[in-house]
KOLSEFI-905511 format. One record per residue: x, y, z of N, C-alpha, C in turn; residue in one letter. Coordinates in steps of 0.2 Angstrom, whole numbers, plus 5000, padded with zeros to 4 digits. Example, Ala and Ser with C-alpha at 12.3 -4.5 7.8 and 13.67 -1.06 7.14 Angstrom:
BEGIN
R  n_u  n_v  n_w ca_u ca_v ca_w  c_u  c_v  c_w type
R 5066 4972 5039 5062 4978 5039 5066 4984 5039    a
R 5064 4989 5035 5068 4995 5036 5064 5000 5039    s
//
This chain:
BEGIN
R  n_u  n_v  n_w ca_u ca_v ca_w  c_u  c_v  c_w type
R 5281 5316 5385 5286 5318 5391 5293 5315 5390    x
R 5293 5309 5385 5300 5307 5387 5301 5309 5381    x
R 5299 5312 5376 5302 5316 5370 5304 5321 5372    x
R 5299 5325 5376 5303 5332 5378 5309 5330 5383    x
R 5312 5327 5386 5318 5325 5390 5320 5323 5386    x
R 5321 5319 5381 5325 5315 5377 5327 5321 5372    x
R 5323 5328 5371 5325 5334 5368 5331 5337 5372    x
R 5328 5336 5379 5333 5342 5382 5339 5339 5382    x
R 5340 5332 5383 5346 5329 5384 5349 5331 5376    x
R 5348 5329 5372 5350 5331 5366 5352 5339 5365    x
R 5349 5344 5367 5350 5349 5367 5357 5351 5372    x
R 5356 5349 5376 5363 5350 5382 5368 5346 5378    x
R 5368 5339 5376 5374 5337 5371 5376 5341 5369    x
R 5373 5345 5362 5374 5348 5357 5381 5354 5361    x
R 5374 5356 5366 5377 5361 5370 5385 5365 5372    x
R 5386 5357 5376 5394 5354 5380 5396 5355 5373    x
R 5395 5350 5368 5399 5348 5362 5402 5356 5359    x
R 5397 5361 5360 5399 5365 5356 5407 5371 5361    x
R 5404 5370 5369 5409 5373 5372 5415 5369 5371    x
R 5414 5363 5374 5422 5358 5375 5424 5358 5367    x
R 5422 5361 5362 5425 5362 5355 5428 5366 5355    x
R 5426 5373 5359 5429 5378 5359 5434 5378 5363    x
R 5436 5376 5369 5440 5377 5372 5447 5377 5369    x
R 5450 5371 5365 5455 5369 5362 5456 5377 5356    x
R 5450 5378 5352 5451 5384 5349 5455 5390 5352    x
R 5451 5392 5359 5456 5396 5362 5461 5397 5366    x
R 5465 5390 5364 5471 5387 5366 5476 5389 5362    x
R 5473 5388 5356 5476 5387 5349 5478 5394 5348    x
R 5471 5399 5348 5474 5407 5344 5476 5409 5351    x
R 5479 5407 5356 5480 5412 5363 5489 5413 5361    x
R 5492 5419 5362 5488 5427 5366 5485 5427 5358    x
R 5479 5431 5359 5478 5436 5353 5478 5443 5354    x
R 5480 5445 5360 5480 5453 5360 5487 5455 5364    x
R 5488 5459 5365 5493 5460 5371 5493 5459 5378    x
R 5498 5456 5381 5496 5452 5389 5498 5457 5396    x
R 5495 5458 5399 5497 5463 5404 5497 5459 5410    x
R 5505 5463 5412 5507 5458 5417 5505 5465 5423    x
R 5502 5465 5429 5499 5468 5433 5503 5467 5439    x
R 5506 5474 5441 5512 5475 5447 5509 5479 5451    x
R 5507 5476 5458 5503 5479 5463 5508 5485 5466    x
R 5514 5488 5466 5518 5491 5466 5521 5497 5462    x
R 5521 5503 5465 5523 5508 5459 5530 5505 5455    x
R 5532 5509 5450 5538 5509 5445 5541 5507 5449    x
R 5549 5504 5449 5556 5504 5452 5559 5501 5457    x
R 5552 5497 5459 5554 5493 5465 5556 5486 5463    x
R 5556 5480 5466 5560 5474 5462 5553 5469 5461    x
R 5547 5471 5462 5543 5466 5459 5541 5471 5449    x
R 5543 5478 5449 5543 5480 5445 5550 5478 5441    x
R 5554 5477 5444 5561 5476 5439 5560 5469 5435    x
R 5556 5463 5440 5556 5458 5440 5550 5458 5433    x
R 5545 5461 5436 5540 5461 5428 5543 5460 5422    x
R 5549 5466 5419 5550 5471 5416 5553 5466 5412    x
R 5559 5463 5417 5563 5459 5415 5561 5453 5409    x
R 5554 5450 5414 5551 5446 5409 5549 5447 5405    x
R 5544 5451 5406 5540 5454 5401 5543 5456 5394    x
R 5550 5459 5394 5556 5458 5388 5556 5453 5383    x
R 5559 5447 5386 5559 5439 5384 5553 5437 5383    x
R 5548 5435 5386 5541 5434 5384 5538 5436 5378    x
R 5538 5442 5378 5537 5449 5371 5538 5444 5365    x
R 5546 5441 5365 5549 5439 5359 5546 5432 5357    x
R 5547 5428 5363 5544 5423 5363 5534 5419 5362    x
R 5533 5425 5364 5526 5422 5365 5522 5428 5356    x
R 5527 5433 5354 5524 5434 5347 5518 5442 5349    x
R 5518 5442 5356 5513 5447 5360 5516 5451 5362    x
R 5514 5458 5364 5518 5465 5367 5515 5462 5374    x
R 5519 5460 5380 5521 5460 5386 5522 5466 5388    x
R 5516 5468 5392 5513 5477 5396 5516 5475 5403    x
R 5521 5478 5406 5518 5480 5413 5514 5485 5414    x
R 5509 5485 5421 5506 5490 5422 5505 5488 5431    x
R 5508 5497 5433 5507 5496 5440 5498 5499 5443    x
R 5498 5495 5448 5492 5496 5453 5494 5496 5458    x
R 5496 5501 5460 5498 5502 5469 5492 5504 5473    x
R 5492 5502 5480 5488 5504 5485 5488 5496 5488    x
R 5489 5499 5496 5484 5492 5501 5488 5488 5501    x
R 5495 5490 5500 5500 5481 5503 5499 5480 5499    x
R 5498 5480 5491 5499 5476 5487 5491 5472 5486    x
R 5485 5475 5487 5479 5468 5485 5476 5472 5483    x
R 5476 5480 5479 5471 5484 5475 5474 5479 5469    x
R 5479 5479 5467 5481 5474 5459 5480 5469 5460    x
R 5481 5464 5464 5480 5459 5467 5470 5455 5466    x
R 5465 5462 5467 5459 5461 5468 5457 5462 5461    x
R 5461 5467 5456 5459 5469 5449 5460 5464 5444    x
R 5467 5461 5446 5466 5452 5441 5462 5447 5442    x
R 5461 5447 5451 5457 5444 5452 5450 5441 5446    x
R 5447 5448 5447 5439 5451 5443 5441 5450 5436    x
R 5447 5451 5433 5448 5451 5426 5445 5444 5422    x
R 5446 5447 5416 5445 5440 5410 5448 5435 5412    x
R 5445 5430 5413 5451 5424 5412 5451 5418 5407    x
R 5455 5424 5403 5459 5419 5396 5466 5422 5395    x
R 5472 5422 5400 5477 5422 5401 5480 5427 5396    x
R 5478 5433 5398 5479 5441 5396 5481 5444 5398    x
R 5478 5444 5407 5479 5448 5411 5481 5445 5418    x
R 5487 5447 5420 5491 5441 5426 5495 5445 5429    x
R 5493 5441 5436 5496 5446 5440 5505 5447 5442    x
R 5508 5450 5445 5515 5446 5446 5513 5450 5456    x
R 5512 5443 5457 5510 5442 5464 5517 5443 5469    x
R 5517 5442 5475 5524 5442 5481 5522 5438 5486    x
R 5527 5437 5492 5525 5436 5499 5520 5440 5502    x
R 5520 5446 5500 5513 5450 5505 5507 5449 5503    x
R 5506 5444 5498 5500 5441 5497 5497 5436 5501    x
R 5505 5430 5504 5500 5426 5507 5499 5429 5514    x
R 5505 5435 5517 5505 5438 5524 5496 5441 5525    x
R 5495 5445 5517 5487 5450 5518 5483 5445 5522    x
R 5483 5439 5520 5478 5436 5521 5476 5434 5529    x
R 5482 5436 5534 5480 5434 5539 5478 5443 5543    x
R 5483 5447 5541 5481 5453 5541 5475 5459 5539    x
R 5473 5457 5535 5467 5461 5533 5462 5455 5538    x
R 5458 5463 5538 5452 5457 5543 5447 5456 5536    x
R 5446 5460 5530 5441 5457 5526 5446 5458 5519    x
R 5446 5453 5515 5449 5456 5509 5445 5454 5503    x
R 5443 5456 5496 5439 5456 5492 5440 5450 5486    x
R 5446 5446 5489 5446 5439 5485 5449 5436 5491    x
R 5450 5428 5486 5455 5422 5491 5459 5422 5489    x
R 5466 5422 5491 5472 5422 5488 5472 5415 5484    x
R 5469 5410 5489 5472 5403 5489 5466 5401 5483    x
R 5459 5403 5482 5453 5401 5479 5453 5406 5471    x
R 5458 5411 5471 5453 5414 5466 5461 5417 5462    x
R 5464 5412 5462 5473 5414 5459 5475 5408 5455    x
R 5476 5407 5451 5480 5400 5448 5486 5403 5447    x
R 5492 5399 5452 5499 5400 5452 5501 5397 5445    x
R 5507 5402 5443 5510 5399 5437 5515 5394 5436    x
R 5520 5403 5439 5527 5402 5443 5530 5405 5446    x
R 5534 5405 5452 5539 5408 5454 5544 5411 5450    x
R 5544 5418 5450 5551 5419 5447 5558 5421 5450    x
R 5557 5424 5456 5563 5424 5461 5563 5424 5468    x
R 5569 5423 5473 5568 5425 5479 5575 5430 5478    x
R 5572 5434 5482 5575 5440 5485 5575 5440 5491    x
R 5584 5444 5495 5581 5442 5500 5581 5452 5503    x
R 5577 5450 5510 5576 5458 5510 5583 5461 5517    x
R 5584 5467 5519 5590 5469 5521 5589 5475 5526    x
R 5590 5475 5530 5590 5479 5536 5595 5487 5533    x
R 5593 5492 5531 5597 5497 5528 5596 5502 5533    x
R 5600 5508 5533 5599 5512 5537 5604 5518 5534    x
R 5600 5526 5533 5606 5529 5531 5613 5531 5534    x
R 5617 5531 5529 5625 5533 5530 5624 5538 5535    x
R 5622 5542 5538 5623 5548 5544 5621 5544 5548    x
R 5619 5537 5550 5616 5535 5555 5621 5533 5558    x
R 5625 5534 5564 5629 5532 5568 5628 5524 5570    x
R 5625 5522 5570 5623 5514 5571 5628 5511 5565    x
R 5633 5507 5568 5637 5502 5562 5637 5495 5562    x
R 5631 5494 5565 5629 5485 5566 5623 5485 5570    x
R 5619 5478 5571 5613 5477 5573 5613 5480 5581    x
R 5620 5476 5585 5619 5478 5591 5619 5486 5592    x
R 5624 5490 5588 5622 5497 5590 5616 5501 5587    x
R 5612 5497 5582 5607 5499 5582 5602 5498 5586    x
R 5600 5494 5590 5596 5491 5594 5597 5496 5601    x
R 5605 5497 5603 5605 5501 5609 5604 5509 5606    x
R 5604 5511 5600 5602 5517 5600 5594 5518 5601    x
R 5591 5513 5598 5583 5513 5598 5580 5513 5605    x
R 5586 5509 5608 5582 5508 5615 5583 5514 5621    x
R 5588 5519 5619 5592 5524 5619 5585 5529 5620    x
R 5582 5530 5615 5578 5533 5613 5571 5530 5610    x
R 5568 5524 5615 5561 5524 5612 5557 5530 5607    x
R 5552 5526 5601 5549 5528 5600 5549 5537 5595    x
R 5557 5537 5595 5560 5542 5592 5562 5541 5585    x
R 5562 5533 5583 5566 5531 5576 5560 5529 5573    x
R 5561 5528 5566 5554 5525 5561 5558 5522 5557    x
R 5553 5515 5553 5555 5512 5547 5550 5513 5543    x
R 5552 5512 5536 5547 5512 5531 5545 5503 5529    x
R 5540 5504 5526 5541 5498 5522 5534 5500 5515    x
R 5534 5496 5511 5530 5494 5505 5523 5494 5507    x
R 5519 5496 5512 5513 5496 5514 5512 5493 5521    x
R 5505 5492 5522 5504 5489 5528 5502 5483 5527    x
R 5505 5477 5531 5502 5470 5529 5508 5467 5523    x
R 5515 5470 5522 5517 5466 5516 5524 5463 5521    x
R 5528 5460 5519 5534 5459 5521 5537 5462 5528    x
R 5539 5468 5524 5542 5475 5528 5540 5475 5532    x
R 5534 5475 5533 5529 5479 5539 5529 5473 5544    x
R 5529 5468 5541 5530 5462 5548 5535 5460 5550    x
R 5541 5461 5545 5548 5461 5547 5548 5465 5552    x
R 5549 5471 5553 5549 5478 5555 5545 5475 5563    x
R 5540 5473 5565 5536 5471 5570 5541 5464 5572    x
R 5541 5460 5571 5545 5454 5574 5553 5457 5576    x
R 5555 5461 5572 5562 5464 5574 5559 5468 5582    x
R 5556 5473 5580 5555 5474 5587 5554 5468 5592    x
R 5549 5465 5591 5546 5460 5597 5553 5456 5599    x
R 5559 5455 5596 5564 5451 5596 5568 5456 5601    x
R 5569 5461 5598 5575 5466 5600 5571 5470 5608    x
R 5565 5470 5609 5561 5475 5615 5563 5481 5613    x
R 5562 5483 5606 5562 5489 5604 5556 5493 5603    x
R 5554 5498 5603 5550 5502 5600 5551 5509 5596    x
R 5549 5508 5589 5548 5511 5585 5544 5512 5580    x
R 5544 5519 5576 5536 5517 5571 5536 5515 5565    x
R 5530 5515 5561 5531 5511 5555 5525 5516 5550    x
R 5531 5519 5545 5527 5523 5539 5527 5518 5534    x
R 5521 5516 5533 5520 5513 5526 5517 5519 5519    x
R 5523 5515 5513 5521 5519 5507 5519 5515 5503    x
R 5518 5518 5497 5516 5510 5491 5522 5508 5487    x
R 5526 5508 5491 5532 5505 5486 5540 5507 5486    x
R 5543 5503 5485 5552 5505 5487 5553 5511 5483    x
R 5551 5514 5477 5553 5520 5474 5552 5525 5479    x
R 5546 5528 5483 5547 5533 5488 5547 5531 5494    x
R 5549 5525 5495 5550 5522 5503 5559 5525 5502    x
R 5563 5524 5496 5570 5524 5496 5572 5531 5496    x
R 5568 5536 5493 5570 5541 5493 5569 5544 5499    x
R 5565 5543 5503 5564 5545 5514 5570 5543 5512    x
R 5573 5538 5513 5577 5533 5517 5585 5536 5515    x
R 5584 5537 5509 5590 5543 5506 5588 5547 5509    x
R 5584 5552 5511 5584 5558 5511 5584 5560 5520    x
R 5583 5556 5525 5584 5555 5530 5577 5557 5534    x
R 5569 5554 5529 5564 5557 5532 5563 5550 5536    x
R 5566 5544 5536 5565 5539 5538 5573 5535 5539    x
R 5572 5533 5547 5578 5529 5551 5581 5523 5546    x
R 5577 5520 5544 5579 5514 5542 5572 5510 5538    x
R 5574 5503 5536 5569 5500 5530 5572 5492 5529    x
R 5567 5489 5530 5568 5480 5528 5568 5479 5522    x
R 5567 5484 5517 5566 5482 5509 5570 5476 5508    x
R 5568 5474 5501 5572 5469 5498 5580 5473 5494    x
R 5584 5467 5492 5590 5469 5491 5588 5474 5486    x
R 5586 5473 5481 5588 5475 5472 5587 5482 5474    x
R 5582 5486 5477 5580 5492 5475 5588 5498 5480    x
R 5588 5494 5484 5594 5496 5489 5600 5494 5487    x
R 5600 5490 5484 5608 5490 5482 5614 5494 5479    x
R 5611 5498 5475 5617 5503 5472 5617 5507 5477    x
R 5611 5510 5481 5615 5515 5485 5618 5512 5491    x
R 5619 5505 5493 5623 5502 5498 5628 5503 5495    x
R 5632 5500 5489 5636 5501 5485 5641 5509 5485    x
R 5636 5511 5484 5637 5523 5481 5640 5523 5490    x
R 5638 5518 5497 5639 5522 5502 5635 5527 5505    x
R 5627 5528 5500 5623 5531 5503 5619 5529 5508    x
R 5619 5520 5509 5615 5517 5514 5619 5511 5516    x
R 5619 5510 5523 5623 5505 5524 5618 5497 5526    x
R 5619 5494 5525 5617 5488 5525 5621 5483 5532    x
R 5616 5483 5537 5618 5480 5544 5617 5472 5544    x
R 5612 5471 5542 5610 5463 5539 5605 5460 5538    x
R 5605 5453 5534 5599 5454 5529 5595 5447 5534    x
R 5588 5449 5530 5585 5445 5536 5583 5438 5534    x
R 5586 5434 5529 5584 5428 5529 5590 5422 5530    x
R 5589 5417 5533 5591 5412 5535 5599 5412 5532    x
R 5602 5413 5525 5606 5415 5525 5608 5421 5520    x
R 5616 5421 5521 5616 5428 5518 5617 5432 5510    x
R 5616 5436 5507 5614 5436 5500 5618 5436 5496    x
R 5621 5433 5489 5627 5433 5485 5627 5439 5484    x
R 5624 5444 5484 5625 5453 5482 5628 5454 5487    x
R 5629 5452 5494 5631 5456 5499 5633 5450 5504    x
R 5639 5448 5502 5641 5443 5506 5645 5444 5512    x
R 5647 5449 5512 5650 5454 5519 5645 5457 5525    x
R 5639 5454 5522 5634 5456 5528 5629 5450 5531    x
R 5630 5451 5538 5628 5445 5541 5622 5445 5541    x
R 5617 5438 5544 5611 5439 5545 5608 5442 5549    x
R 5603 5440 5551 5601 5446 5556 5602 5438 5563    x
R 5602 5431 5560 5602 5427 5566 5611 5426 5568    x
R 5615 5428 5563 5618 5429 5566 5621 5433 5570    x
R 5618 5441 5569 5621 5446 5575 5617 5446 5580    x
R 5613 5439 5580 5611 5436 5589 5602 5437 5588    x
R 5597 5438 5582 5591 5438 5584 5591 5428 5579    x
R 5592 5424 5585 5591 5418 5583 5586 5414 5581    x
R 5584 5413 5574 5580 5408 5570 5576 5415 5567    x
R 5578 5421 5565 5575 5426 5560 5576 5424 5555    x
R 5568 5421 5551 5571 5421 5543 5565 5422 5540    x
R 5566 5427 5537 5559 5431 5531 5562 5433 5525    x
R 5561 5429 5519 5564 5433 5513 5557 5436 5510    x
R 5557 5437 5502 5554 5440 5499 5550 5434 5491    x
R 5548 5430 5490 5545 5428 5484 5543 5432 5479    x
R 5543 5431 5473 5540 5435 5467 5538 5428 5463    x
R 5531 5429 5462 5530 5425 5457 5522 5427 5450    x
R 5521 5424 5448 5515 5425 5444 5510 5420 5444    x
R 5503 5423 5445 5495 5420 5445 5492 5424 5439    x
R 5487 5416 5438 5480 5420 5432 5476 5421 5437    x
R 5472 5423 5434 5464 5422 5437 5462 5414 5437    x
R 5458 5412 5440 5458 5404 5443 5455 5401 5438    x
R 5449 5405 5435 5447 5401 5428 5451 5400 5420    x
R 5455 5401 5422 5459 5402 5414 5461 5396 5412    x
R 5461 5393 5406 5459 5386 5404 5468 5385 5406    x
R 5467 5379 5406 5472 5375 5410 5478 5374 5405    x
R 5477 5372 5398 5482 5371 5392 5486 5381 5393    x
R 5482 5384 5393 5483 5390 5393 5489 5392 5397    x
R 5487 5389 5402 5492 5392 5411 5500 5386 5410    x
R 5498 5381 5408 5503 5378 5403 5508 5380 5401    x
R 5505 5383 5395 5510 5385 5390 5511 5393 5392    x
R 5509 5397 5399 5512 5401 5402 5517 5399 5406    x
R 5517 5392 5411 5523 5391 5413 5530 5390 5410    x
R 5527 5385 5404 5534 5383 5399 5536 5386 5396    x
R 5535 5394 5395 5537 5400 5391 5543 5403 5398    x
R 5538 5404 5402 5540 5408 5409 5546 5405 5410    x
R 5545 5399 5412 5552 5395 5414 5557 5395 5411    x
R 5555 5396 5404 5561 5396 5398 5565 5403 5399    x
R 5561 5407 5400 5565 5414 5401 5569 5413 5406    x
R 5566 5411 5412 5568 5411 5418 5573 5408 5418    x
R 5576 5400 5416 5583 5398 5416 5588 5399 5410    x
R 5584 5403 5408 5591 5405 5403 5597 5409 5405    x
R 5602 5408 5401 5607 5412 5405 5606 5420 5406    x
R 5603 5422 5402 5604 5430 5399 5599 5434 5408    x
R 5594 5430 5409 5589 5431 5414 5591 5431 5420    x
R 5596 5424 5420 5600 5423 5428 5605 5429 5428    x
R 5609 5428 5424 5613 5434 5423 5611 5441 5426    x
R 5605 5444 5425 5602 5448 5426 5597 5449 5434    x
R 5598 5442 5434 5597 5442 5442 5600 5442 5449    x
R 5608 5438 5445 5612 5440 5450 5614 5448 5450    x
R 5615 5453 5445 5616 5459 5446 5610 5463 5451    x
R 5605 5459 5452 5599 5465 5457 5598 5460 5461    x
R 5603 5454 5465 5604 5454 5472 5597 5446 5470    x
R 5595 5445 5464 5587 5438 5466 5590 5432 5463    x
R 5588 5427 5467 5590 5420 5466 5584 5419 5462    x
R 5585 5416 5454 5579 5415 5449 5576 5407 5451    x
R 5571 5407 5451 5568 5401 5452 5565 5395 5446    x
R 5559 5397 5444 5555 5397 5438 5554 5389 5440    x
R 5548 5387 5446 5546 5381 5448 5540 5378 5445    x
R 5536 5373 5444 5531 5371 5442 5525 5374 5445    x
R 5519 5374 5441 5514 5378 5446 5510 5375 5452    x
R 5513 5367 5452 5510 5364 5458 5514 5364 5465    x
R 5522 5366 5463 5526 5368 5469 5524 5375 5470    x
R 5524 5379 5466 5521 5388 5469 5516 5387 5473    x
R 5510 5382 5472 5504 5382 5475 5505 5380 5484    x
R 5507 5377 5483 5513 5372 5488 5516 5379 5492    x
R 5518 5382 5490 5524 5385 5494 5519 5392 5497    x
R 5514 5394 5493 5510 5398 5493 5504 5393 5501    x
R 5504 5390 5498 5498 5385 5505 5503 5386 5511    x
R 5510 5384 5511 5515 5382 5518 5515 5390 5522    x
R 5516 5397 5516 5518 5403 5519 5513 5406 5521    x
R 5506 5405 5518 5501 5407 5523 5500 5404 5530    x
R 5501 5399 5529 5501 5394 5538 5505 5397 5542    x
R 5510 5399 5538 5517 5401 5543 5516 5410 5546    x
R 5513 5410 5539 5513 5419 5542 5506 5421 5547    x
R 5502 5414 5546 5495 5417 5549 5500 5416 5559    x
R 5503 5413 5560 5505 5411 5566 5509 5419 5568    x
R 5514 5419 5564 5517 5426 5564 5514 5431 5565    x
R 5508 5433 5560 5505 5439 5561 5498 5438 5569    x
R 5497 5432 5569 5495 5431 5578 5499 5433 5582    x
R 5505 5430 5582 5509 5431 5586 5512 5441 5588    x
R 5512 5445 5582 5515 5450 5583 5507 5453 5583    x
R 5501 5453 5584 5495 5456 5585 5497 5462 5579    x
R 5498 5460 5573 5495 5467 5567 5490 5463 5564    x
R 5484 5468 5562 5478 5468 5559 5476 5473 5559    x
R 5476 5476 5552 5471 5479 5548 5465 5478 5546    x
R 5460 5484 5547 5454 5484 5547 5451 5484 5539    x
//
């Protein structure tokens, strides 16, 4: 009896010994394939731009071809669900947002935990988002927007990036704020959300700056005001939204990066210290003040951190303005 235990203990030693041997191995040969960074949003929008960006400098730096690869659908949680379930040996990672920790209060079932089943890396920027409306819209500021809306209830529409992300609950708190009503087209993403919005098939849109800004710029779209706390270095001539009177409005946008939760920890490591490196260098910055994002590049225990505070903050939000998805 105490030779067969005295075996198995011996056998398990061996066991451990042989995994915790391994792990440092696949520390060492990591990447060994190409890394696919996973954008729950079509081509074109700024958590696409933001991939694209890094994925460039990474390339060079980490010795690996750096893939974006879009997965749209569902506010952003069909790509978001597909990392989830992936390998996790820091190959395949997502570039996450804000409407990640918002889903979580909004869907009523969702197929992971944002908070349980994501290892934050980093933040890579904030962006802020902007209340646009096309050039034929007679509305030339917030107030006259508001009295056009109210002009004609339920006549006007916004778009935004899905149901359950940013937009969409910007879009509802603007109402709740202003006693307006109007409706809300969600599509998969700022490429055919901006083209309505050019095109005149939709009133107006909270998007984030970067995807709107040249046609604010062109005069195609005008830009009323932007919705966070303060106002954007791309568009310093346009006030916030608390300053044209809806007081203590503040919703930006986050972009950052998660693994999959199991991914050895040396690994997620040496995926921040890369990341960040890109992220403060000048060539990067530079590149983020052209599309309107303040570059961040934080530790992955601040991202978690901020990730933990905006789900509390939005679960009250998304109560308070009663959206929920089935």
């Amino acid at each position: 009896m105490q030779k067969n235990s005295l075996r198995r203990h011996l056998v398990g030693a061996v066991a451990l010994a042989a995994i915790t041997g391994a792990l440092p191995a696949l520390a060492d040969t990591w990447p060994s394939k190409p890394i696919t960074l996973v954008v729950p949003f079509p081509a074109g929008g700024t958590t696409d731009v933001l991939a694209r960006a890094l994925a460039e400098k990474l390339t060079l730096s980490l010795g690996q071809p750096v893939i974006v690869e879009s997965k749209p659908g569902a506010g952003a949680t069909l790509g978001a669900d597909m990392v989830a379930k992936s390998r996790p040996d820091g190959h395949t990672l997502l570039v996450g947002a804000v409407h990640h920790t918002i889903a979580s209060s909004v869907y009523k079932k969702l197929p992971y935990d944002f908070q349980k089943d994501f290892a934050p890396i980093t933040t890579i920027a904030l962006v802020p988002n902007v209340l646009v409306v096309n050039a034929a819209t007679p509305a030339k500021n917030v107030a006259e927007l508001v009295a056009l809306l109210k002009a004609k209830p339920g006549e006007s529409n916004y778009g935004s990036n899905g149901n359950g992300t940013a937009q969409h609950l910007i879009g509802t708190q603007f109402e709740n704020m202003t006693g307006t009503n109007f409706g809300h087209i969600p599509y998969k993403g700022s490429g055919p959300l901006t083209t309505d919005l050019l095109g005149g098939q939709i009133t107006m849109s909270f998007d984030t700056v970067t995807p709107v800004l040249p046609h604010i710029k062109a005069g195609k779209l005008r830009a009323l005001a932007v919705t966070t706390a303060r106002r954007s270095s791309a568009l310093p001539d346009v006030p916030t939204l608390d300053e044209a009177g809806l007081k203590g409005f503040n919703i930006g946008t986050w972009f950052g990066v998660l693994a999959p939760v199991a991914t050895p920890k040396d690994v997620l490591a040496r995926l921040n210290t890369e990341m960040v490196k890109v992220i403060q260098s000048p060539e990067f910055r530079k590149r983020m003040d052209e599309i309107g994002a303040e570059p961040i590049g934080n530790s992955a225990e601040q991202m978690a951190q901020q990730i933990k505070a905006e789900t509390e903050k939005f679960a009250k939000l998304v109560k308070d303005a009663k959206v929920v998805i089935e």
